[in-house]
C-alpha positions as CSV (number, residue, x, y, z in Angstrom):
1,X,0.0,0.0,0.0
2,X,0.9,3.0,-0.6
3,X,2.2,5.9,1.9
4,X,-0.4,8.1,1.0
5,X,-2.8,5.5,1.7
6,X,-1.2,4.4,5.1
7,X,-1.5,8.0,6.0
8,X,-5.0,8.1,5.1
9,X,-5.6,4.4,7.7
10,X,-3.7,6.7,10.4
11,X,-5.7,9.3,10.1
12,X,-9.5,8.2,10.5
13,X,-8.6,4.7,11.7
14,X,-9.0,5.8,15.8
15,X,-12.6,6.8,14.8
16,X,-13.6,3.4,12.6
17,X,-16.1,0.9,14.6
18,X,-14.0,-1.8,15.1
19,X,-15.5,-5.7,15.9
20,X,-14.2,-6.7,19.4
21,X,-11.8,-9.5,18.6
22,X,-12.2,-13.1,19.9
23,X,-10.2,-13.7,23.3
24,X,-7.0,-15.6,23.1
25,X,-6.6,-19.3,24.1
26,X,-6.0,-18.8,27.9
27,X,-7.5,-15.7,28.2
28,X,-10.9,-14.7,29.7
29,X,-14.3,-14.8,28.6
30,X,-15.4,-11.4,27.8
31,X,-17.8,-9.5,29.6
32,X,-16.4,-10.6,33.3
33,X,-17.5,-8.0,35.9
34,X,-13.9,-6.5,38.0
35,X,-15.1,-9.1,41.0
36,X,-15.1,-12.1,38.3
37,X,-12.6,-11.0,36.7
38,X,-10.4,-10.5,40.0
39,X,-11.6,-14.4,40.6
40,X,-10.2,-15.8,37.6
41,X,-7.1,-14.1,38.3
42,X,-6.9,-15.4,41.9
43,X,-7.8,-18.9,40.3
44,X,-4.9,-18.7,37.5
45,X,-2.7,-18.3,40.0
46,X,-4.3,-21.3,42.3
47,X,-4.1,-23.5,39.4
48,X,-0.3,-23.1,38.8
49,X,0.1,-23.3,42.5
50,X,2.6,-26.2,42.9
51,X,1.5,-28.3,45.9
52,X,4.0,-29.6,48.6
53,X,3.4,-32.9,50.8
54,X,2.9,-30.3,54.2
55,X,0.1,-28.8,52.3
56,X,-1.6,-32.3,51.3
57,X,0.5,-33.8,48.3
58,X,-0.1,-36.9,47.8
59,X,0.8,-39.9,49.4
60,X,-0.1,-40.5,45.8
61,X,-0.4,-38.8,42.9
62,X,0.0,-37.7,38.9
63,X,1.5,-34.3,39.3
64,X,1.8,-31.7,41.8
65,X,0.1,-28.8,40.4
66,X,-3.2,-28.5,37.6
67,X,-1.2,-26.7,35.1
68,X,1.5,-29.0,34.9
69,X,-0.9,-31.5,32.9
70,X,-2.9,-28.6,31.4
71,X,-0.6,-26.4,30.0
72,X,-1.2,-25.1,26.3
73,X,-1.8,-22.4,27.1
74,X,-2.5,-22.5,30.9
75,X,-6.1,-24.2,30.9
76,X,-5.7,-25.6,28.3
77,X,-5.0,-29.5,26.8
78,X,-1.2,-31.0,27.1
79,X,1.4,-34.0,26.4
80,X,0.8,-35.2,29.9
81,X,-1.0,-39.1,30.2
82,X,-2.0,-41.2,33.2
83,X,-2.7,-44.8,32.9
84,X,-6.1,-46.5,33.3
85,X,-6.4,-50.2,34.0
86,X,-8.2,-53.3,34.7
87,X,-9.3,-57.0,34.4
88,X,-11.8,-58.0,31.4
89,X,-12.7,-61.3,31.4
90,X,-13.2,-62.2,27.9
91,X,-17.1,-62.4,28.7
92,X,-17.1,-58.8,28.2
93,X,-17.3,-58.3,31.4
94,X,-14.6,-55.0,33.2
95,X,-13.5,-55.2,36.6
96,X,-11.8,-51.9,37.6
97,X,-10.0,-53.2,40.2
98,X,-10.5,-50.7,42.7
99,X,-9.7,-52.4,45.2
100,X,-5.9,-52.5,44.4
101,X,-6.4,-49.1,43.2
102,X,-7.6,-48.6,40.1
103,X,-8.6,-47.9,37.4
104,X,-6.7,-44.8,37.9
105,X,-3.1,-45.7,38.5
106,X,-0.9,-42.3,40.6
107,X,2.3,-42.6,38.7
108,X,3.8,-40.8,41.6
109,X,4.7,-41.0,45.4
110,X,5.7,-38.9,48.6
111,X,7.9,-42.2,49.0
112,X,8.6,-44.8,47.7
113,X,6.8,-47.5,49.9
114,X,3.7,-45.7,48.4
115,X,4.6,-46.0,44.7
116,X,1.9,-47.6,42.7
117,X,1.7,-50.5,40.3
118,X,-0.3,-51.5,36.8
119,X,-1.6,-55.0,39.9
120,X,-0.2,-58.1,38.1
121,X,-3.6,-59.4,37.3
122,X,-4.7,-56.5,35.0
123,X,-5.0,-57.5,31.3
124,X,-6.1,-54.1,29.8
125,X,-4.3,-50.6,29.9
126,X,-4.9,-47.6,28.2
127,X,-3.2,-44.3,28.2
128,X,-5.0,-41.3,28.5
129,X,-3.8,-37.6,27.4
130,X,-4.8,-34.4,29.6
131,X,-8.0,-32.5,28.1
132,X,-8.8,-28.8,27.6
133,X,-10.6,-27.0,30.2
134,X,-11.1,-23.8,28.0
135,X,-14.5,-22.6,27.6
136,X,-15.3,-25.3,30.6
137,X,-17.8,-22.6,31.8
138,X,-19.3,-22.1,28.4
139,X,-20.1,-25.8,28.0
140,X,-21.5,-26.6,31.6
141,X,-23.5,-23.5,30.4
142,X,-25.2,-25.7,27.2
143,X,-28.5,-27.2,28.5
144,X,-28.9,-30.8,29.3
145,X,-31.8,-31.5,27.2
146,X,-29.9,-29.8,23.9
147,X,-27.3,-32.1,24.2
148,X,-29.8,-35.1,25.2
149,X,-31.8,-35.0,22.4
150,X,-28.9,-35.9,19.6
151,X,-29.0,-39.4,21.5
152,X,-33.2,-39.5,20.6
153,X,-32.3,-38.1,17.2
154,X,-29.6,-38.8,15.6
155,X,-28.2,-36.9,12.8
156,X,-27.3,-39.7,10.6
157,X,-28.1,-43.4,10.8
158,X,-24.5,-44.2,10.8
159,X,-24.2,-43.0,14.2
160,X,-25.3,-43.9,18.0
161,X,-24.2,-41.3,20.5
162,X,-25.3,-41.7,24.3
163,X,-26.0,-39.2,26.8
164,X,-23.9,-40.6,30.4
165,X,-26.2,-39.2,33.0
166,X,-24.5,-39.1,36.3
167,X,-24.5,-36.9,39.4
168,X,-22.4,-33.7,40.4
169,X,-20.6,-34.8,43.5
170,X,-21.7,-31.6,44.6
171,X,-25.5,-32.8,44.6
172,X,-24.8,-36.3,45.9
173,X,-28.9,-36.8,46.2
174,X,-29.3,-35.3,42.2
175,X,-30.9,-34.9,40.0
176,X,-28.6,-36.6,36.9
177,X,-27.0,-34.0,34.7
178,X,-25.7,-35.0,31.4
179,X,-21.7,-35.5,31.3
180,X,-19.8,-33.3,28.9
181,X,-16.4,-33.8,30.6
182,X,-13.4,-36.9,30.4
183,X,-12.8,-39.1,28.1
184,X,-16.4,-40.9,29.1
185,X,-18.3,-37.9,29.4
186,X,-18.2,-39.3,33.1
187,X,-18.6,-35.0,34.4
188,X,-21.2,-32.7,34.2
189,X,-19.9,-29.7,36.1
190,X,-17.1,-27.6,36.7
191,X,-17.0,-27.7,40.4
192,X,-17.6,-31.5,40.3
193,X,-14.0,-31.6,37.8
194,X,-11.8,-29.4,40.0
195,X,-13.0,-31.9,43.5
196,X,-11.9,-35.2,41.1
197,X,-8.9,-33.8,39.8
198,X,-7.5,-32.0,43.3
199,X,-8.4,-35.9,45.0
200,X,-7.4,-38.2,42.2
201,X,-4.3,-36.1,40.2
202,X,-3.0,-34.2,43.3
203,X,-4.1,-36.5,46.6
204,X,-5.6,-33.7,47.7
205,X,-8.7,-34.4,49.7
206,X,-11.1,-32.0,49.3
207,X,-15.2,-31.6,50.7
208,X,-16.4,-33.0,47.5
209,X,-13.7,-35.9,48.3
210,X,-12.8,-36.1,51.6
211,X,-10.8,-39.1,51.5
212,X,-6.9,-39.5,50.0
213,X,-6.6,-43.0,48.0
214,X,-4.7,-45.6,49.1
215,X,-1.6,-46.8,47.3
216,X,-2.8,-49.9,45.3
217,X,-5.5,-50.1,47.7
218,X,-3.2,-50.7,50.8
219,X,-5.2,-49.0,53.8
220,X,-2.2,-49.7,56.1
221,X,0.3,-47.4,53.6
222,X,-2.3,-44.9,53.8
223,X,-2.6,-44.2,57.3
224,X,1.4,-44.1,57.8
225,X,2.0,-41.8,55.1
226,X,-1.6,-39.1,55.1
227,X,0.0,-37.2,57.6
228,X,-2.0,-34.1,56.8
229,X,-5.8,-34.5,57.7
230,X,-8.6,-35.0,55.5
231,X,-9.8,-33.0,54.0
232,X,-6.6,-31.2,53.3
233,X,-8.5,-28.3,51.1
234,X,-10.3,-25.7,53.3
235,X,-11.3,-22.0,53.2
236,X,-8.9,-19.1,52.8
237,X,-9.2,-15.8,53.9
238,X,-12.3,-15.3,51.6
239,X,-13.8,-17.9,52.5
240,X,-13.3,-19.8,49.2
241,X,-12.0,-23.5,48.7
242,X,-8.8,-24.4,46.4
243,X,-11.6,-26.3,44.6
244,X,-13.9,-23.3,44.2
245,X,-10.8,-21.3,42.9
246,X,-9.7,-23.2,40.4
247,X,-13.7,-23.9,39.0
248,X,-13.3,-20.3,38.9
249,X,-10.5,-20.3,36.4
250,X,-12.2,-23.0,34.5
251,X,-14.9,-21.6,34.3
252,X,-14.0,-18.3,33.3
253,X,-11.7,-19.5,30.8
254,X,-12.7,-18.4,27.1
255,X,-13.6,-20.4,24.8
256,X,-10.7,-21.0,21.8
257,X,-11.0,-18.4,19.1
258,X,-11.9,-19.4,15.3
259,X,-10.7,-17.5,12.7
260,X,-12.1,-16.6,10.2
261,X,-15.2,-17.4,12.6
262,X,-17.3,-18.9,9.6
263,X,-17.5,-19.7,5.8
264,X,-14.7,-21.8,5.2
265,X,-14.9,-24.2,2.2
266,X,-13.3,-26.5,4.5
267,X,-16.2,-26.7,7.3
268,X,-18.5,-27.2,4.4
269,X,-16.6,-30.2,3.1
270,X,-16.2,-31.6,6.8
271,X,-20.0,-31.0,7.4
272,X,-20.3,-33.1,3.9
273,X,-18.9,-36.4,4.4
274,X,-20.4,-36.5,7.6
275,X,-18.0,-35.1,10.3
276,X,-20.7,-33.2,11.9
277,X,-22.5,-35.8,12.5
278,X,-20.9,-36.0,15.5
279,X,-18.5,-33.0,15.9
280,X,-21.6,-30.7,16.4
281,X,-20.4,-26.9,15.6
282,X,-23.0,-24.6,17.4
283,X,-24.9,-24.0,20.5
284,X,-26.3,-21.4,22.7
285,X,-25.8,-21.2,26.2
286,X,-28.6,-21.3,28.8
287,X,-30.4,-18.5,29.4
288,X,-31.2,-19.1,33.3
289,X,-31.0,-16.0,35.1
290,X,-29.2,-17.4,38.0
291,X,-25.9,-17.6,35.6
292,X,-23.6,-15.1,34.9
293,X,-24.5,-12.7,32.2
294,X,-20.6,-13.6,30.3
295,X,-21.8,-17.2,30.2
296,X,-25.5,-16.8,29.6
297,X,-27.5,-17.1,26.3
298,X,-24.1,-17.4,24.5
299,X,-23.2,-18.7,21.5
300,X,-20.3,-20.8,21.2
301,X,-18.7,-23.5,19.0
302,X,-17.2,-26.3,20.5
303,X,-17.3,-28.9,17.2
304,X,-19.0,-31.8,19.8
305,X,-22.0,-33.5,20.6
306,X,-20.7,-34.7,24.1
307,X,-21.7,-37.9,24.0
308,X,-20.1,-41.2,23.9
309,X,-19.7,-43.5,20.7
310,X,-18.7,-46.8,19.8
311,X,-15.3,-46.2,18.4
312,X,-14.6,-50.1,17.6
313,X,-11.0,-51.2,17.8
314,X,-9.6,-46.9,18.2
315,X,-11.6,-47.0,21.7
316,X,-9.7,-47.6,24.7
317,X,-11.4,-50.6,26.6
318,X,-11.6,-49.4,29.8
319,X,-15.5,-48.9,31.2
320,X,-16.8,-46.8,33.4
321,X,-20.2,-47.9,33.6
322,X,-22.5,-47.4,31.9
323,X,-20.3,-46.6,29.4
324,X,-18.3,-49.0,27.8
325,X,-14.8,-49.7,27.0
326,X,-15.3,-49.4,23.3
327,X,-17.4,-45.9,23.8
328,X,-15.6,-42.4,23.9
329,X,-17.3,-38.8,23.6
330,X,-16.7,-37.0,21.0
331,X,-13.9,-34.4,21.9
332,X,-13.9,-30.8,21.2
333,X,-12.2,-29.5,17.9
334,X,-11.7,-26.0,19.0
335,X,-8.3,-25.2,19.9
336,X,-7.4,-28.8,17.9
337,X,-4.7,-26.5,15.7
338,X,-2.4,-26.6,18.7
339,X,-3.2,-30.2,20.2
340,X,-0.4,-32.9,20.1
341,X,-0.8,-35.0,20.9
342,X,-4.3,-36.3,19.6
343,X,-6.5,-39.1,20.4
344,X,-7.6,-40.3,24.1
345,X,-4.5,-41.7,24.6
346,X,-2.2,-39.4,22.4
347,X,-1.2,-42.5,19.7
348,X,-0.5,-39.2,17.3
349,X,2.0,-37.2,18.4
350,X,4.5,-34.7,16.7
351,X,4.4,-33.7,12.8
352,X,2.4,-30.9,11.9
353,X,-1.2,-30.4,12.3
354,X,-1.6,-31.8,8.6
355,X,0.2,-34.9,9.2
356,X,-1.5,-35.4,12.6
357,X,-5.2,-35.7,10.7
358,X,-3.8,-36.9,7.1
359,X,-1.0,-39.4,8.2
360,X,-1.3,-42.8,7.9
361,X,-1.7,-43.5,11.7
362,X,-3.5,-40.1,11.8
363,X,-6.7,-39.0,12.9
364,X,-8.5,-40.1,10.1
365,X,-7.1,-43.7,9.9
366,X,-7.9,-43.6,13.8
367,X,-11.7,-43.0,12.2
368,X,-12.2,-45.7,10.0
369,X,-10.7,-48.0,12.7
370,X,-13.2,-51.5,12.7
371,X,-16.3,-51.3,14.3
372,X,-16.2,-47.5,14.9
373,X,-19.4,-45.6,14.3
374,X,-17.3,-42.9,12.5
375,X,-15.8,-45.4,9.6
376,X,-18.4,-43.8,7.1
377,X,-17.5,-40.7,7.3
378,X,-13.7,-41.1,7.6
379,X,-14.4,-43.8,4.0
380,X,-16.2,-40.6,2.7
381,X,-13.2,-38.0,3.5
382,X,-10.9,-40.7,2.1
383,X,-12.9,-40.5,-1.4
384,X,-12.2,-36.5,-1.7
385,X,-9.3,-35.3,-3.5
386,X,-6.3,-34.0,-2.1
387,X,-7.0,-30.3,-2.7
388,X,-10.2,-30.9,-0.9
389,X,-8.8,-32.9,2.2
390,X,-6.6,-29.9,2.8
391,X,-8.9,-27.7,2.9
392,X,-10.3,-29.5,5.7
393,X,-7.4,-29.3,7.3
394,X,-7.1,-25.2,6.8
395,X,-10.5,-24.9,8.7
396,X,-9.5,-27.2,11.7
397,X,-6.4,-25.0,11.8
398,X,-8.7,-22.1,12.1
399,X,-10.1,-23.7,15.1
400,X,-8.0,-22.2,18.1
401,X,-6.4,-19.2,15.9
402,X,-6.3,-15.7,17.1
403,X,-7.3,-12.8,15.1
404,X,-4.1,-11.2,13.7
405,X,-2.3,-13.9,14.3
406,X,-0.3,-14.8,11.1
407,X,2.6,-16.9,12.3
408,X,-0.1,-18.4,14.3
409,X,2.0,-18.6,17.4
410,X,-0.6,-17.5,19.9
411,X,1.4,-13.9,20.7
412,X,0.4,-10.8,18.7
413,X,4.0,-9.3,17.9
414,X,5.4,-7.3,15.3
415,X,5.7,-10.0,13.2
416,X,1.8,-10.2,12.7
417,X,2.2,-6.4,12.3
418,X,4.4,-6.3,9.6
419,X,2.6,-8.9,7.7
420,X,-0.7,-7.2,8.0
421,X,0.7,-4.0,6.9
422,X,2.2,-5.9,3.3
423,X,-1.2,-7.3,3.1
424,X,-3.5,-4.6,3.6
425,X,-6.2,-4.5,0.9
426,X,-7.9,-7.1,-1.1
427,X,-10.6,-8.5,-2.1
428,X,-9.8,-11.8,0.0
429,X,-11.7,-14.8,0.5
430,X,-12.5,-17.0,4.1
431,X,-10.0,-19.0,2.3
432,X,-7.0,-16.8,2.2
433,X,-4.4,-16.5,4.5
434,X,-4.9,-12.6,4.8
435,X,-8.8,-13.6,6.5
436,X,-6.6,-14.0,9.3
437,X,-7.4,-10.5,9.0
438,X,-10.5,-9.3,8.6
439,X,-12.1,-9.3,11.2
440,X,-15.4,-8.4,9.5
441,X,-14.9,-10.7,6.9
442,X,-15.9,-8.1,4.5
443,X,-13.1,-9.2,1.8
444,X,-10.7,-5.9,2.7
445,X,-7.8,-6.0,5.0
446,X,-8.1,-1.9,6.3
447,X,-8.6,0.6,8.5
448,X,-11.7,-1.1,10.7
449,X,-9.4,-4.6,10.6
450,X,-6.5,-2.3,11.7
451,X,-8.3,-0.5,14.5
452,X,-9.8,-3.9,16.1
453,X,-5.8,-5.0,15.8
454,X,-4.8,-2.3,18.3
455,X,-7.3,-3.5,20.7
456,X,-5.6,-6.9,21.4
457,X,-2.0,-6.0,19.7
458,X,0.9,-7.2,22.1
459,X,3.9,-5.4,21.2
460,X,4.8,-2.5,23.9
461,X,8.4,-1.7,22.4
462,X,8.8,1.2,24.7
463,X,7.4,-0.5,27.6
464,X,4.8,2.4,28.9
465,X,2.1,-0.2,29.2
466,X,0.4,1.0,26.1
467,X,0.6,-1.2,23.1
468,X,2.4,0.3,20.2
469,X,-0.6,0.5,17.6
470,X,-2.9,2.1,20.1
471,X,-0.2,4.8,20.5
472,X,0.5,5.3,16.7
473,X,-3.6,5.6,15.7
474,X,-4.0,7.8,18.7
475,X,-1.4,9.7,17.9
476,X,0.6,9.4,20.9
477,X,3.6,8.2,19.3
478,X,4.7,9.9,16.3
479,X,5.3,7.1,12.9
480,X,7.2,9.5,10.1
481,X,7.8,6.3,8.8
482,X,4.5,4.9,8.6
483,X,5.2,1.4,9.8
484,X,3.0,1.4,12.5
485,X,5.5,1.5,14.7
486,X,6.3,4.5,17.4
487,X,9.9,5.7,15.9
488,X,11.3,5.8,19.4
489,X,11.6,1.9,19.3
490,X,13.4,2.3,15.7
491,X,16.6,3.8,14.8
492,X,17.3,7.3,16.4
493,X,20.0,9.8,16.0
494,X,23.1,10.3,17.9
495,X,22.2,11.4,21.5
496,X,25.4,14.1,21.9
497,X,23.9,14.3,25.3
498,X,25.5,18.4,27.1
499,X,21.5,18.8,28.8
500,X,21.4,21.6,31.1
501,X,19.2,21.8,33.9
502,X,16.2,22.1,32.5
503,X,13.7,19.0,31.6
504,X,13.4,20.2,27.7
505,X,14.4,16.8,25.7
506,X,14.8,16.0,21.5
507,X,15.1,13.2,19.6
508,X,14.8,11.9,16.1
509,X,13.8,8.6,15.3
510,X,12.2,6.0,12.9
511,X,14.2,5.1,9.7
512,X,18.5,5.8,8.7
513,X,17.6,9.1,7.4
514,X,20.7,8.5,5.3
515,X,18.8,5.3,3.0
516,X,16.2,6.0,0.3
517,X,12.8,7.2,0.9
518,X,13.5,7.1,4.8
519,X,11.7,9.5,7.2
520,X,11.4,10.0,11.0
521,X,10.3,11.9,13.8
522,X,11.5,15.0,15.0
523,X,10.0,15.3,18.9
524,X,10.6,17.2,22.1
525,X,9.4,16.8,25.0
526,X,8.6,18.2,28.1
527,X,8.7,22.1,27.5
528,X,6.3,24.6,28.5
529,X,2.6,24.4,27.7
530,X,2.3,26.8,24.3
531,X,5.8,27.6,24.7
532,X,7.9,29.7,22.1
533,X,9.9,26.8,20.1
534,X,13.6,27.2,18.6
535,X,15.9,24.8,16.5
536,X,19.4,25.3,16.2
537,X,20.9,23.7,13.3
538,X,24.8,23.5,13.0
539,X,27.7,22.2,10.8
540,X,29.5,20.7,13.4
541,X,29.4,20.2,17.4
542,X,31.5,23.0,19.8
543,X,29.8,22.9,22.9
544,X,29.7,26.3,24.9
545,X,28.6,27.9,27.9
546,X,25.5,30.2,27.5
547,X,24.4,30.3,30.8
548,X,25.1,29.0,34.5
549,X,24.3,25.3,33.4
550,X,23.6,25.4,29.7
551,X,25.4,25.1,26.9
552,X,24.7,25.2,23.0
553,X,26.1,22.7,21.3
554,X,26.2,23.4,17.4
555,X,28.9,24.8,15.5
556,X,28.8,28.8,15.9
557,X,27.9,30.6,13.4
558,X,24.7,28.4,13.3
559,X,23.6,26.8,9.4
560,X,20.0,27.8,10.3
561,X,17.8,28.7,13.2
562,X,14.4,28.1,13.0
563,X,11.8,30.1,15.1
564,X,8.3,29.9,13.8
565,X,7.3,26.6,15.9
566,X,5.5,26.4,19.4
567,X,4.8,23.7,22.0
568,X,1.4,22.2,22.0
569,X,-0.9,21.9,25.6
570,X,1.5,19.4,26.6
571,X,5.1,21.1,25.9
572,X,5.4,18.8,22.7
573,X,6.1,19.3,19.4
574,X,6.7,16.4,16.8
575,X,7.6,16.7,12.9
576,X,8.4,14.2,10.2
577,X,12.0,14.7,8.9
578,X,12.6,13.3,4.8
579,X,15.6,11.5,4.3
580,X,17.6,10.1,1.6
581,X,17.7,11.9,-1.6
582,X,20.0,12.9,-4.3
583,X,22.9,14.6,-1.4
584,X,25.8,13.3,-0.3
585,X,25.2,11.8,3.8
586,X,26.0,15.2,5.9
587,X,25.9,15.0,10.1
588,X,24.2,18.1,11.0
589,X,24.3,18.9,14.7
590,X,20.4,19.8,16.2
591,X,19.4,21.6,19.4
592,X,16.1,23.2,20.9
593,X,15.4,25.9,22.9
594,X,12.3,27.1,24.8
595,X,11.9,30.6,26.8
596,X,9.7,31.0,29.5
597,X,9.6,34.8,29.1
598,X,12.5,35.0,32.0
599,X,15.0,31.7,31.1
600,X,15.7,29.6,28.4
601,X,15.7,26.1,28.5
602,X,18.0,23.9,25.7
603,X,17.8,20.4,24.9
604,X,19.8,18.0,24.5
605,X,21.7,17.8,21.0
606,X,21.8,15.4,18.4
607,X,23.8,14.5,15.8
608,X,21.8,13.6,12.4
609,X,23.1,12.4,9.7
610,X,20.4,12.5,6.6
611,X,21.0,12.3,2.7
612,X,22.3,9.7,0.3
613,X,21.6,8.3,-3.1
């Protein structure tokens, strides 16, 4: 684009509408009163919190804190697994073997006379691989019956799935709720999540749980290593659980952007040949008064019907009744772009996101496994060409991608900046890179896109706490360059330093005034409201006294003094300065000057060097 143009984007671009961009992965959901928001905060940090065996570790466990397992980003899914087993007679009949422990094995120990064992007599094992908790509140939030009713009508007759009714442990009495958490769907709620995980992943009895689990079943080890009392979790100063700050977090936690949030050919190929069948895309949040307005009558996209299929020999074998070893629910695709490993017990890990669904161990082999309720529609993706399959794969790597976020790295840097600026314009389609975007999806990347960027851009390059883009629209920061980037954080002049005692500063910044179509910024500071402005301009540098602390630092007699500029309301004045050109490179030495009516005040001087073929 041209300058012109860019100067045209800075100038009206603080005043365009812009569309609020989707949170991050990790971040909040929007529209979190200060008190929420202050709770999700306090339960970020809870979540990280790494336990110690004085504060109820253990005796056994799987990790010592919630975001060790989830991780990516905090909240969200990771690499960790734990190992499920049991007995299975051949009658198809599971024994969990509880008691010797399972059929969660705690891969770790306060000591080693507590370290657990796969028992000898256990004939199946599965892995299983940590799931996200983002949007946790958003799906708790989807009502029982929506999700209920795909089991009484199913989309397609190729598929089966089953609601798991079970009970919150925090309403031991009922009624059921409908699972939409775990591998099994064995969870319905938040709170009920956060009192399993704290027991069963940490040891850390809680009032949901009171109760730490003996090592492979061995009450004896128990009582001579749960040295804390049970249950370890109580109130803290606010009167508030560990439990009920990490459902908090959970619940708070945003659900995983989409971008472009609709329209991809991609989705309509993957609705086609049957993927949504079961991988659901949209639903809308209760609408029960008693929930918070940022969770209420929301809609979301999750890419899941929450309930648990037959997925034949790709299952894992391990029941947890009434669900059966060879049923799974149906996991969330947002946020997939980033998840590796995949499957319920991560059998595809590494590669990229492509090979993770195309390989042939991949996702979609792991679909047509025998016996699985999802072999039609992975024979039916398997018939498209290869143009189409990746277009499949371009919308699932939507799934989980920030706005602006071209690298697709999760952080929204300069990187994203510059590549937005080379790509301003259009007209693009959902299917080009560049919707990454436009955030309207209105086929232009411009001003509205670029005033929604400074809303969520990260870069802070002078580190006021201001982002950079919302100082260069606003005008806080001066651009001469028109990069979009406040010149201060570019290349700037030779500081010759020779200050008096006053506060007046200058600087130049922005491009090497000495290369081809450069230009910077000319800016002092901190002078007098509306004061009188001078700028010496001088061959060379010969510092002298011209009062009790100051001294003028350009050659005498001066090249040029100019005396037709004043401070604004604030005591700053900024200019663009053109470099390059058809002149040799000279070094010019620069110095202002303010008077108050009774004192001058000089700057600091520079030494600029501008010109050049």
């Amino acid at each position: 684009m041209r300058l012109s143009n860019l100067s045209l984007v800075l100038a009206i671009a603080a005043t365009a509408v812009a569309q609020t961009p989707q949170p991050k992965m990790g971040a909040p959901v929007h529209g979190l009163t200060a008190p929420q928001l202050a709770r999700f905060n306090a339960g970020k940090v809870d979540f990280s919190h790494v336990f110690q065996v004085s504060q109820g570790l253990g005796p056994i466990f799987n990790q010592t804190s919630c975001g060790s397992c989830h991780n990516h980003p905090v909240g969200g899914a990771g690499g960790q697994f734990v190992t499920r087993f049991g007995f299975t007679d051949g009658k198809g009949n599971f024994d969990p073997m509880a008691a010797l422990g399972g059929s969660l094995l705690q891969a770790q120990a306060i000591n080693p006379a507590c370290q657990e064992v796969v028992p000898a007599g256990a004939n199946t094992t599965a892995m299983r691989v940590t799931p996200s908790a983002l949007g946790m509140g958003l799906v708790e939030a989807i009502p029982d019956a929506v999700i209920a009713a795909r089991e009484t009508s199913p989309p397609s007759a190729n598929v089966s799935g089953r609601a798991h009714l079970v009970t919150p442990l925090e309403t031991p009495t009922g009624p059921l709720r409908v699972g939409r958490f775990g591998w099994k769907s064995q969870v319905a709620t938040t709170l009920t999540f956060s009192g399993d995980a704290a027991q069963n992943e940490l040891g850390f009895s809680n009032r949901l749980v009171p109760f730490d689990n003996a090592p492979n079943g061995n009450a004896a080890l128990l009582a001579t290593w749960d040295t804390v009392p049970d249950p370890e979790d109580g109130p803290d100063g606010a009167g508030l659980h560990f439990i009920d700050r990490i459902t908090d977090f959970q619940r708070y936690l945003a659900a995983p952007p989409q971008t472009p949030r609709s329209g991809m050919t991609g989705e309509a190929i993957f609705n086609s040949v049957g993927c949504a069948d079961c991988h659901v895309a949209s639903y809308t949040t209760s609408n029960d008064p008693a929930l918070e307005p940022a969770l209420r009558n929301k809609q979301i996209k999750p890419y899941s019907d929450f309930l648990v299929h037959d997925m034949g020999t790709a299952a894992d074998f391990i029941e947890h009744p009434p669900v059966t070893g060879g049923e799974l629910r149906t996991p969330s695709l947002w946020g997939v772009r980033t998840r590796d490993p995949l499957w319920h017990d991560g059998r595809i890990v590494g590669g990229t996101l492509s090979s993770r669904i195309l390989g042939p161990t991949g996702v979609i082999f792991q679909h047509a496994a025998f016996g699985s309720e999802s072999a039609a529609s992975a024979a039916a993706f398997n018939a498209l060409s290869s143009t189409d399959k990746n277009k499949v794969v371009a919308f699932l790597d939507s799934l989980g991608r920030a706005e602006f976020d071209w690298d697709g790295n999760n952080t929204l840097d300069l990187a994203d900046l510059n590549a937005f600026r080379v790509n301003m314009g259009g007209p693009y389609t959902t299917d080009s890179p560049q919707a990454v975007f436009d955030i309207n999806q209105d086929g232009y990347v411009n001003l509205t896109d670029l005033n929604a960027f400074a809303l969520v851009y990260e870069g802070d390059c002078n580190g006021n706490n201001v982002n950079d883009l919302a100082e260069v629209l606003s005008g806080a920061a001066g651009d001469g360059n028109q990069n979009f980037v406040p010149d201060e954080c570019e290349f700037c002049q030779t500081n010759l330093g020779f200050a008096g005692a006053g506060t007046l500063s200058l600087s130049m910044c922005g491009d090497d005034l000495t290369t081809a179509n450069s230009r910077g910024t000319l800016q002092i500071r901190n002078g007098p409201a509306n004061g009188f402005l001078l700028i010496a301009i001088g061959f060379g540098s010969n510092p002298q006294l011209v009062t009790a602390t100051e001294y003028l630092v350009p050659l005498v007699p001066l090249a040029a003094l100019v005396d037709y500029f004043t401070l604004d309301a604030n005591g700053s004045f900024r200019i663009t300065i053109q470099g390059g050109g058809n002149l040799p490179v000279n070094s010019w030495v620069f110095q202002a000057a303010t008077f108050t009516g009774v004192a001058f005040d000089l700057s600091n001087a520079l030494s600029v060097s501008v010109g050049g073929f």
